[in-house]
NULOMI-378051 format. One record per residue (C-alpha): residue in three letters; x, y, z. Coordinates in steps of 0.001 Angstrom, whole numbers, padded with zeros to 6 digits, always signed. Layout:
// residues N
ALAXYZ/...
This chain:
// residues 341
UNK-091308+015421+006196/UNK-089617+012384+004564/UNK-088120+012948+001441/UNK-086355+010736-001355/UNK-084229+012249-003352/UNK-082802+010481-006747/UNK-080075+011796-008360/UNK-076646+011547-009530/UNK-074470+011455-006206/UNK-071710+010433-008222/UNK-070026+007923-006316/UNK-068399+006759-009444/UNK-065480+009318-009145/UNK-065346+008771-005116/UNK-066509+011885-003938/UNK-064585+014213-006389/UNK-067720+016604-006909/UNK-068868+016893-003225/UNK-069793+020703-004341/UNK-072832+019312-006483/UNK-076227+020966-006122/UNK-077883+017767-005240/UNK-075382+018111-002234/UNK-075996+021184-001333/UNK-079773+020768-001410/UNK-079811+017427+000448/UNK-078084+019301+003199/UNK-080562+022034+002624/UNK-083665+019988+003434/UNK-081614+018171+005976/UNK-081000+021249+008035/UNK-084223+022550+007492/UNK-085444+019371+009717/UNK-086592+016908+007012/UNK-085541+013191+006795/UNK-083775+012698+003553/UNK-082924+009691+001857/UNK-080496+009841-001393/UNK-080791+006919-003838/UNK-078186+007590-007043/UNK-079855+005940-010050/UNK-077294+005966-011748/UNK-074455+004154-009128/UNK-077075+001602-008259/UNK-077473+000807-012035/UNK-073514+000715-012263/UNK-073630-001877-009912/UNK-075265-004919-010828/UNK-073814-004567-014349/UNK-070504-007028-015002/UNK-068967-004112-017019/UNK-069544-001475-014939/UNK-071929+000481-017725/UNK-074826+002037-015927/UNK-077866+000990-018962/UNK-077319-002460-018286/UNK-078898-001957-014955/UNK-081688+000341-015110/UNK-084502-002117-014528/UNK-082564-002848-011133/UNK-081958+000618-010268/UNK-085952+001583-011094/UNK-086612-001777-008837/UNK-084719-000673-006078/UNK-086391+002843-005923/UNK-089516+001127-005669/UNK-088432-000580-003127/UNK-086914+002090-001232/UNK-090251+004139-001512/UNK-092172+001304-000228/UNK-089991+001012+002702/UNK-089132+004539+003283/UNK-093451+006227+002458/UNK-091854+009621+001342/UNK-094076+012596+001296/UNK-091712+014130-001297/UNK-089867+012261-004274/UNK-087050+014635-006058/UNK-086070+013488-009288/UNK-082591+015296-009738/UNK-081866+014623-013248/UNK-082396+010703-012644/UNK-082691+010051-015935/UNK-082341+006356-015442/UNK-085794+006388-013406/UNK-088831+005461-016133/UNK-092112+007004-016159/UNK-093585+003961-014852/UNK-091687+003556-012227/UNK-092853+007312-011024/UNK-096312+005889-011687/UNK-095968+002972-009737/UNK-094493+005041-006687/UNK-097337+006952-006523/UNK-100005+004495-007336/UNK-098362+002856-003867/UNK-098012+006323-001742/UNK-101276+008497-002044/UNK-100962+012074-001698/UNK-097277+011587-002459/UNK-096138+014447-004190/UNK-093512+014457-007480/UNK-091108+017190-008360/UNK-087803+017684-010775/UNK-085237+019723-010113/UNK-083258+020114-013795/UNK-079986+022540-013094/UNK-079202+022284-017608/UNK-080129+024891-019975/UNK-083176+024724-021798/UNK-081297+025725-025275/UNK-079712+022708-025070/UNK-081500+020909-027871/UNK-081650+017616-025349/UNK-082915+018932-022548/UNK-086886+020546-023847/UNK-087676+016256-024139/UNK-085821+015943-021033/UNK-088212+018288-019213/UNK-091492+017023-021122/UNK-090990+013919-020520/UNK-090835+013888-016207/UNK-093990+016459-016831/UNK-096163+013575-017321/UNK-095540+012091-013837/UNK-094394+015143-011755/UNK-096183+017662-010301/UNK-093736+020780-010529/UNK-090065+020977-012623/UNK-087775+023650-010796/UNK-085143+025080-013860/UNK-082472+027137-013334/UNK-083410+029191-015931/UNK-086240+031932-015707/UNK-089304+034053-017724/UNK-091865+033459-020046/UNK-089859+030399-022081/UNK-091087+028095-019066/UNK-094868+028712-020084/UNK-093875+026284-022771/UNK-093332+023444-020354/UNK-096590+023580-017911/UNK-099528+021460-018200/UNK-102845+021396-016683/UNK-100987+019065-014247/UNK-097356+020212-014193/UNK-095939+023673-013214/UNK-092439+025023-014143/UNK-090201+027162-011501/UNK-087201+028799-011538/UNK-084830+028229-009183/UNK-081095+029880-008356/UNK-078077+027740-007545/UNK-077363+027874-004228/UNK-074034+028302-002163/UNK-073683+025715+001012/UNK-071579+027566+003743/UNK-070223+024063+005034/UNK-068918+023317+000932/UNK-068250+026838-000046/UNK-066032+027330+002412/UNK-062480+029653+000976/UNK-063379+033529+001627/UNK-061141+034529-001131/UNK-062242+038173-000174/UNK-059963+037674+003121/UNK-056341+037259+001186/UNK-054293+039526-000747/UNK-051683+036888-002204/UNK-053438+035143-004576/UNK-051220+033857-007343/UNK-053836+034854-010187/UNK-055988+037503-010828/UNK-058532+035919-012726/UNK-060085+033164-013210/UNK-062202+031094-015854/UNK-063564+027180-015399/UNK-065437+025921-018491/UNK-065889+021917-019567/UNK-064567+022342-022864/UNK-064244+025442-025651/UNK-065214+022807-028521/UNK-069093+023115-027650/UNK-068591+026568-027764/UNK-065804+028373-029023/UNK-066998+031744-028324/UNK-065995+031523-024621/UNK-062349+030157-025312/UNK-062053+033681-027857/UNK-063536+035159-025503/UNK-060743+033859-022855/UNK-058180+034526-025355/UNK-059844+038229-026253/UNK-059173+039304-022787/UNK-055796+038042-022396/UNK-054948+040080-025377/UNK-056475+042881-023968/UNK-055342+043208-020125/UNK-052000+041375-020798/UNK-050818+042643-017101/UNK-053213+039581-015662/UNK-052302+037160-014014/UNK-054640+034493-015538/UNK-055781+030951-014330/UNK-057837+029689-017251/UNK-059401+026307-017519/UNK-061147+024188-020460/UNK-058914+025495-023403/UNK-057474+023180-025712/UNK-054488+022110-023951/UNK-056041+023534-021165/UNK-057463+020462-018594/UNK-061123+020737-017262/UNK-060939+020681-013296/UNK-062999+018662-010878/UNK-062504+017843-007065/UNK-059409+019257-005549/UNK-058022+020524-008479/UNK-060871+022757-008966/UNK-060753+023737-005010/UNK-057400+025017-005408/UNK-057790+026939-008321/UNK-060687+028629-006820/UNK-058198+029389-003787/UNK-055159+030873-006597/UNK-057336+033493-007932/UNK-058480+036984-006532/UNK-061590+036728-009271/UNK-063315+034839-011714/UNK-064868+035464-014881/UNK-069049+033221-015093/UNK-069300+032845-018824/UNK-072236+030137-019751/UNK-072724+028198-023146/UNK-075076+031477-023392/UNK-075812+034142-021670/UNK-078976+035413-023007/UNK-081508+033046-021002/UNK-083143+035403-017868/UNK-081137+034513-015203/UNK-079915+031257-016424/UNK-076329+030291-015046/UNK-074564+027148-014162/UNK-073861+026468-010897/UNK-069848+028049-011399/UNK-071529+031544-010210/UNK-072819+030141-006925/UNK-069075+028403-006342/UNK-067444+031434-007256/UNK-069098+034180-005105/UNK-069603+031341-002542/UNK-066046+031044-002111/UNK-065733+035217-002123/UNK-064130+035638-005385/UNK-064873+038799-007125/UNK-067552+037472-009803/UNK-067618+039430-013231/UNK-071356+038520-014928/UNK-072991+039532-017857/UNK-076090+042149-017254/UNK-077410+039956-020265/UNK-078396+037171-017776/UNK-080727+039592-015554/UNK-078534+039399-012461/UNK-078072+042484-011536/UNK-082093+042922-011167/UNK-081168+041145-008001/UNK-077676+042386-007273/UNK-076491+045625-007509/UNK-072574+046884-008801/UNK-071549+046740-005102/UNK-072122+043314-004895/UNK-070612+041574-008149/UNK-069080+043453-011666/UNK-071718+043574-014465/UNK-070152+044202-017490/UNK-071902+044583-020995/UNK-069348+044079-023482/UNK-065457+042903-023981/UNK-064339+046567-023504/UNK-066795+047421-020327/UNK-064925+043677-018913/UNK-061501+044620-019925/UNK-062287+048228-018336/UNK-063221+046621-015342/UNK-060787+044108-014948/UNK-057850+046959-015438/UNK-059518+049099-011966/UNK-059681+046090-010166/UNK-055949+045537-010538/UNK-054849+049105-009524/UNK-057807+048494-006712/UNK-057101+045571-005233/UNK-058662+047292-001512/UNK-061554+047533-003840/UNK-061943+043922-004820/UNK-061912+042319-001581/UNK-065006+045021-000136/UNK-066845+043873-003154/UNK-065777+040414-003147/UNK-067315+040390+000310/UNK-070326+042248-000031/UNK-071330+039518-003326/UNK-070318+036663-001095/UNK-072488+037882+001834/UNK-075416+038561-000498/UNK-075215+035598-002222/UNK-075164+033195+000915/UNK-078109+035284+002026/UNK-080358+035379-000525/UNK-079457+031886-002275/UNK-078547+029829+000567/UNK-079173+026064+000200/UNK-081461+026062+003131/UNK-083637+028646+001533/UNK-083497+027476-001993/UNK-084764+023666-000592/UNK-087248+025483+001820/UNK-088569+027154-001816/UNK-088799+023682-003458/UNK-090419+022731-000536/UNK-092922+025655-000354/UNK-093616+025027-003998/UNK-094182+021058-004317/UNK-096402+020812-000901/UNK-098436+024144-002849/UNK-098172+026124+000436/UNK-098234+029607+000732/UNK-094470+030733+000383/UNK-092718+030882+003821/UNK-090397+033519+002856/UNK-089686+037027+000815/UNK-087460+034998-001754/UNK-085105+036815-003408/UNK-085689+035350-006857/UNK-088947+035490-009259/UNK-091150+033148-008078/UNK-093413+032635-010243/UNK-095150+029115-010790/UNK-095747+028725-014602/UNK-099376+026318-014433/
């Protein structure tokens, strides 16, 4: 099958975030045998514009996917948060490719007050939107000619590569990557909270005022300096809603600490990662794992195992796959998979 897939590849910061999902799930479709062409809207906009600003060259970047359809005849267009491609231009592609079929893969939460239009919007020219969140809230986005998926982030065994499960002299014992605490202050307290609590950590915390956010090689590293890592979201009340820091964590064998309010240990069991309910059940935790260290890494493994095997990026693309052709689904999937019509 030929597939395009538009999306942010980023090029602007030179390969700094080659652990992206749209990375991951090129190489997914990729190694599950399908020709794959990336187009990033949103460098080919860049451009053509004097300045450098990426709106000043949308018309050209919407061209040039035209273009690239007509040349390419894709059976499958993937609109990865292109959010410089128009609704016409989707309209156009298809009016030139019949039978071609149209899905969105959108990785933000769907409490962010920006992302619901987002969402409604491609569902006037796609066929299916695949959200990493799950449940009844995606009911709100299907149409008579759109469905709404959930899918998982997925771990890539040749980008989540450290087995931090393996080592024993880690400089930190915890870990926590967020963009920024001014969006929502709740996880920096949180952060703080903790420290206060277990003050025998050794913590590598990230996103705090004074604090840097970490991309590339930066982030790599810190990932390799810790034994385990705390995945907070900007909420974690949203059925298995998380950003794609859980899959890099447990992909890269840290010991993952989750909320049971995000639904993931329906899936995974207290062998796998550390559920935790509350600050105290956390701090709890986070004390036996210190005194336990033998018990870290055997759990650290077993998560990391589980997690390439049930969200792997071949499996999650083969699922997208399943799902956009409407074929009957090729595998047991781990996940709910449920196709909200």
């Amino acid at each position: 099958m030929r597939i395009v897939i538009a999306g942010n590849y980023n090029e602007k910061r030179a390969g700094a975030n080659y652990y992206a999902t749209v990375r991951k799930l090129t190489n997914g479709f990729i190694r599950n045998g399908h020709h794959v062409m990336p187009f990033s809207d949103r460098d080919v906009a860049r451009e053509v514009h004097r300045w450098g600003i990426g709106r000043g060259g949308d018309a050209y970047a919407n061209s040039r996917l035209v273009d690239l359809c007509d040349n390419f005849e894709p059976h499958l267009l993937i609109l990865f948060h292109a959010d410089r491609i128009s609704n016409d231009t989707v309209r156009k592609i298809r009016s030139r490719i019949p039978g071609l079929s149209v899905s969105v893969v959108n990785l933000d939460p769907i409490f962010l007050p920006e992302n619901p239009p987002r969402i409604k919007r491609f569902a006037e020219v796609a066929d299916t939107t695949f959200i990493t969140t799950a449940g009844e809230r995606l009911k709100e986005f299907a149409t008579s000619t759109h469905g709404v998926a959930f899918i998982p982030n997925p771990a890539d065994p040749s980008i989540e590569t450290l087995k931090g499960f393996a080592r024993e002299d880690q400089p930190f014992d915890f870990l926590c990557t967020i963009g920024t605490e001014r969006t929502t202050p709740w996880r920096g307290q949180m952060m703080r909270d903790i420290e206060a609590r277990v003050p025998e950590a050794r913590y590598s915390f990230h996103g705090l005022e004074g604090r840097p956010y970490l991309q590339g090689r930066d982030y790599l590293e810190a990932l390799s300096s810790a034994k385990m890592g705390l995945n907070i979201n900007r909420a974690d009340d949203h059925y298995l809603y998380s950003s794609d820091r859980f899959a890099q964590y447990a992909g890269n064998g840290l010991l993952v600490f989750v909320a049971r309010s995000t639904g993931y240990d329906e899936i995974f069991s207290d062998e796998e990662f550390v559920f935790f309910r509350d600050l105290d059940e956390l701090a709890d935790k986070l004390r036996y794992f210190l005194k336990n260290d033998g018990e870290r890494q055997r759990i650290a493994r077993n998560g990391y195992e589980r997690y390439h095997a049930f969200f792997s990026e071949r499996l999650v693309a083969r699922y997208i796959e399943d799902v956009a052709m409407r074929r009957p689904l090729s595998e047991d999937y781990a996940w709910p998979t449920e196709v909200h019509r």
